[in-house]
Wavefront OBJ file of the C-alpha trace (Angstrom):
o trace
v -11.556 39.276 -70.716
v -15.158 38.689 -72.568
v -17.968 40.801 -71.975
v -19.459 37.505 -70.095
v -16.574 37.007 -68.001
v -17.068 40.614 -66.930
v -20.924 40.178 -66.507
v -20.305 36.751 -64.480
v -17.618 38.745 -62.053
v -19.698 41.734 -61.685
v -22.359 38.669 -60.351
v -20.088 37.264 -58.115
v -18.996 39.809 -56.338
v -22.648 41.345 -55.828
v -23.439 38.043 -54.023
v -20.485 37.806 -51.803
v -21.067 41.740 -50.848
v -25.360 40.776 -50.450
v -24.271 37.520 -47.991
v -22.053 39.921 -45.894
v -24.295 43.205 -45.341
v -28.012 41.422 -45.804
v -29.400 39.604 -42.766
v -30.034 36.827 -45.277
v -30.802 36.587 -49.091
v -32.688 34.343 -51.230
v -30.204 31.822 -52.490
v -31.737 32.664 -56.270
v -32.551 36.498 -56.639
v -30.799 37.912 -53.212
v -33.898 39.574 -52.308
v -34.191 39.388 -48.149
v -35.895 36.451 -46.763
v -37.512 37.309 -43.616
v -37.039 33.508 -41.692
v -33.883 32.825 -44.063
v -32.688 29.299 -42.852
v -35.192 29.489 -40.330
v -36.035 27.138 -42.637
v -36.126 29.797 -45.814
v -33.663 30.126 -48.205
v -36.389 31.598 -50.789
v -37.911 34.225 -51.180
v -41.504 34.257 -51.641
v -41.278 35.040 -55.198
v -38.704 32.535 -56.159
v -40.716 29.820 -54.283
v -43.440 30.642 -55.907
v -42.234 30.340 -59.467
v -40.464 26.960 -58.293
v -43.945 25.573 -56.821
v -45.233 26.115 -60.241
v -42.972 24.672 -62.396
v -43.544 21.177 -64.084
v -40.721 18.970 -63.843
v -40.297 15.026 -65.734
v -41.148 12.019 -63.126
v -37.957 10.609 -64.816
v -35.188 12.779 -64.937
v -36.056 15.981 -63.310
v -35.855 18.571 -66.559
v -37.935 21.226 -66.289
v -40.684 21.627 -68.822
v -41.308 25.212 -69.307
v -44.522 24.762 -71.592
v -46.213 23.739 -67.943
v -47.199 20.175 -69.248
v -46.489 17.267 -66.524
v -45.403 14.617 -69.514
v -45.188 11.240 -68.660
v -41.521 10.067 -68.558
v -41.517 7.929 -72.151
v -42.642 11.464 -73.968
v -39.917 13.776 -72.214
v -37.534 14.675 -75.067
v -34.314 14.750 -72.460
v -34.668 11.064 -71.075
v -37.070 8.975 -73.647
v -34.641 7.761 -75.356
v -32.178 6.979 -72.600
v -32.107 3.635 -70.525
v -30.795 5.404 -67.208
v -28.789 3.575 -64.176
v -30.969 5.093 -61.298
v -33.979 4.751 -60.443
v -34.755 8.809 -60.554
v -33.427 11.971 -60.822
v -34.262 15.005 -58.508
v -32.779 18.777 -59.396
v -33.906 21.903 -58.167
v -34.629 23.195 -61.695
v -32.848 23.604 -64.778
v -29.568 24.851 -65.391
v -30.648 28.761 -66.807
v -31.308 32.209 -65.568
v -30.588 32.739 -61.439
v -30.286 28.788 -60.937
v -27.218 29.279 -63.154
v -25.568 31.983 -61.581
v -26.486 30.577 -57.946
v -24.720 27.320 -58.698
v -21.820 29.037 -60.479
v -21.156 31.063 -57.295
v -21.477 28.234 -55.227
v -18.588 26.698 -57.150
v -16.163 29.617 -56.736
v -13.901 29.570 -53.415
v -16.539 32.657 -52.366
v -19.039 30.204 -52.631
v -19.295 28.030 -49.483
v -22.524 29.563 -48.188
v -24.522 29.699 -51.884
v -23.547 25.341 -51.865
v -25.053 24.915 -48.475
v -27.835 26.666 -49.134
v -28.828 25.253 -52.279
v -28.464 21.726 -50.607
v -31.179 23.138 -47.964
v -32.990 23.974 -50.830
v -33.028 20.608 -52.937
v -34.209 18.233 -50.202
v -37.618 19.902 -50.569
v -37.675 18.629 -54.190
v -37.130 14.994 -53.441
v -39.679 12.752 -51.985
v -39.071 11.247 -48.516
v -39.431 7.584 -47.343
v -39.348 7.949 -43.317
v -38.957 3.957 -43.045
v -35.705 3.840 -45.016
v -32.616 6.527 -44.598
v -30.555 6.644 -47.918
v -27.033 7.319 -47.964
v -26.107 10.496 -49.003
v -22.794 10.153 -51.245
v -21.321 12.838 -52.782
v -19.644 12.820 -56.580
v -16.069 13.118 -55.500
v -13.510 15.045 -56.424
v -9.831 14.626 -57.596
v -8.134 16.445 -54.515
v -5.955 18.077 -57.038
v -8.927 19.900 -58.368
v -9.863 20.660 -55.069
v -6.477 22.787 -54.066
v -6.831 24.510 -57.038
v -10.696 25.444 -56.864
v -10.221 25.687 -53.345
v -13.859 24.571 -52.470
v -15.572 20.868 -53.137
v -19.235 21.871 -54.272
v -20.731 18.418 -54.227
v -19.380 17.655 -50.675
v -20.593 21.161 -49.445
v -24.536 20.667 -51.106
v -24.033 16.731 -49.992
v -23.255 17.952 -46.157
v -25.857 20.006 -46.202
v -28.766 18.111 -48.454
v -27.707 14.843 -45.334
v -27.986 17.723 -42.036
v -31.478 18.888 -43.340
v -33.069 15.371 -43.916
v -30.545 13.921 -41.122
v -29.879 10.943 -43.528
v -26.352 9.516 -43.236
v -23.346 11.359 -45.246
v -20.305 8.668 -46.629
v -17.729 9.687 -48.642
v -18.251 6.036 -50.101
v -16.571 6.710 -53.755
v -12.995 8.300 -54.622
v -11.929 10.072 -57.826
v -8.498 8.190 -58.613
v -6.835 10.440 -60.776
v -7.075 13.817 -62.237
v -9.625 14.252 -64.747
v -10.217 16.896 -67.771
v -13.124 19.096 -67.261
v -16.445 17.664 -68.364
v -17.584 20.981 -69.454
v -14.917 21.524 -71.959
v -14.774 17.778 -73.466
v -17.115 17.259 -76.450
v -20.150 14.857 -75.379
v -18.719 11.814 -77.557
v -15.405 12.123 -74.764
v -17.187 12.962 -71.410
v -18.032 8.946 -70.901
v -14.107 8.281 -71.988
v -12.835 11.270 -69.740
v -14.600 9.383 -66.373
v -14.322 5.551 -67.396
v -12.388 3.942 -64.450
v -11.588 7.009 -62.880
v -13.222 6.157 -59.432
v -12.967 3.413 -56.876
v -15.009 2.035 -53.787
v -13.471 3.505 -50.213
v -16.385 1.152 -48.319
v -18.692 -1.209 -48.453
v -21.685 -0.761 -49.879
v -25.325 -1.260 -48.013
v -27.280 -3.676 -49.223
v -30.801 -2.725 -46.737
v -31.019 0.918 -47.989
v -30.891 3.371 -51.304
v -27.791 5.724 -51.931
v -28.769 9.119 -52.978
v -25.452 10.743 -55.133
v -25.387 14.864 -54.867
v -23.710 16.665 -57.228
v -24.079 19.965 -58.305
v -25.058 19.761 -62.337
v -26.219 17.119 -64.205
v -25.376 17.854 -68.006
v -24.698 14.755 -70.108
v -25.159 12.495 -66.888
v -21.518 10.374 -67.626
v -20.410 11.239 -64.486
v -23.018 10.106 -62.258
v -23.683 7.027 -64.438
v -19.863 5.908 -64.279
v -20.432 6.046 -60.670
v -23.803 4.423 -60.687
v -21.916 1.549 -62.658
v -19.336 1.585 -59.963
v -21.543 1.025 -56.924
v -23.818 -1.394 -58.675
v -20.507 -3.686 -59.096
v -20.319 -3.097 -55.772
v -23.774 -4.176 -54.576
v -26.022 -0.977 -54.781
v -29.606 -2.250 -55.413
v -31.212 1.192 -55.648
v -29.202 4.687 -56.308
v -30.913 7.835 -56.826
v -29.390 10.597 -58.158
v -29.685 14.672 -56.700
v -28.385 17.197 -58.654
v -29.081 21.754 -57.963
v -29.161 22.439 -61.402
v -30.169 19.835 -64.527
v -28.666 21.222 -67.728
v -31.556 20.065 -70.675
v -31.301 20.516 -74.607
v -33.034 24.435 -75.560
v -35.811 22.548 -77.169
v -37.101 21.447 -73.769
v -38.593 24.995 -73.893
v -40.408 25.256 -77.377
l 1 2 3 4 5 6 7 8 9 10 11 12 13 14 15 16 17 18 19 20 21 22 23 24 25 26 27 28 29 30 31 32 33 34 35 36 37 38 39 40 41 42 43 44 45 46 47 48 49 50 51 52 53 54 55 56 57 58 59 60 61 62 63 64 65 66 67 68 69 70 71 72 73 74 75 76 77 78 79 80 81 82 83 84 85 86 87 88 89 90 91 92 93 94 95 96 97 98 99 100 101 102 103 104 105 106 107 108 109 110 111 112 113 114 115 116 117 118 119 120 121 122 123 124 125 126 127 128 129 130 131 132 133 134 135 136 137 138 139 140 141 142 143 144 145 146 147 148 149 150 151 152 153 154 155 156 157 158 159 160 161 162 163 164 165 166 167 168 169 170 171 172 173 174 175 176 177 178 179 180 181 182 183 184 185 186 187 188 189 190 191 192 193 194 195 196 197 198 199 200 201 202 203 204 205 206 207 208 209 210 211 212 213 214 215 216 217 218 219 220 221 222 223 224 225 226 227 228 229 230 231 232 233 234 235 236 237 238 239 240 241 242 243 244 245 246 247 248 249 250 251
């Protein structure tokens, strides 16, 4: 086993022991939270560093230098003609965002998922008139026997219970797919082409909103986008915990 496997299970298991014996621990650093989903699931610390950070109008990366670019000079999106109209994300995918949202995707993990979907309706802008659907990226279920959790249902459930917006299941994976992680980026848009299907019909009088838990090369969420705009989407945002960005965001 690699030194980082080690590292990453020595993690793991300190937040499963810190959600059993704390009365309740920020979702990032497990430091206690006094009124911990009452509504916190950050400390004071963590929120304050979050409140601070400077994020793109366009596609959510994080831009460390503190500069709020417009979205045609952010070096993650200008160059890309996205299929939604925005991209929310609770910060980028690095430091104790990282290891929060790995957690959440181990079978230990349940409670890190819902709690980080507590935590990223606060980062996306609310329109009282109009209640989006909240869809979920699905998930082959033969991946989700053998993960034995569904992270993007579990931060989908709870991002739809905080802002009380409708949850659908509105999109199915159709077959088993390779990892997205471990394809090379030139294979990730092959890997997902036609691998999902409509299980419902699509409203026409209100945005969907799809929740998943990273956002790394985006061919995922925009093979689904593709799918529901067949289908009659007219607006689809996109909600992601963690946005994985090129290391030169940071320069």
């Amino acid at each position: 086993m690699s030194q980082n496997s080690i590292s990453s299970t020595i993690r793991h298991v300190g937040r499963s022991v810190a959600g059993l014996l704390l009365p309740g621990c920020c979702c990032l650093c497990l430091n206690e939270v006094v009124a911990y989903r009452n509504p916190k699931v950050l400390c004071p610390k963590c929120e304050q560093e979050r409140s601070e950070a400077k994020k793109c109008v366009r596609c959510s990366a994080v831009l460390s230098h503190g500069n709020a670019l417009p979205s045609e000079d952010c070096p993650a999106c200008h160059h890309l003609k996205l299929p939604f109209e925005e991209v929310t994300s609770i910060g980028n995918y690095d430091g104790l965002l990282q290891e929060a949202v790995l957690f959440a995707k181990s079978n230990r993990g349940t409670s890190a998922a819902w709690d980080l979907g507590q935590l990223l309706t606060s980062s996306l802008e609310r329109d009282a008139d109009i209640q989006p659907w909240i869809v979920p990226v699905p998930m082959h279920w033969t991946r989700r026997i053998r993960r034995g959790t569904d992270t993007a249902a579990i931060i989908a459930s709870s991002f739809a219970r905080k802002t009380g917006w409708p949850y659908r299941k509105l999109v199915v994976c159709r077959r088993p797919l390779a990892k997205q992680s471990e394809l090379p980026i030139t294979a990730r848009k092959k890997n997902v082409r036609n691998a999902f299907n409509m299980r419902g019909l699509v409203p026409l009088d209100r945005p969907i909103v799809l929740v998943d838990d990273i956002m790394t090369t985006g061919a995922t969420l925009v093979e689904l986008a593709r799918v529901l705009r067949k289908a009659g989407a007219a607006e689809i945002r996109v909600a992601v915990a963690a946005r994985s960005t090129p290391q030169y965001l940071n320069v």
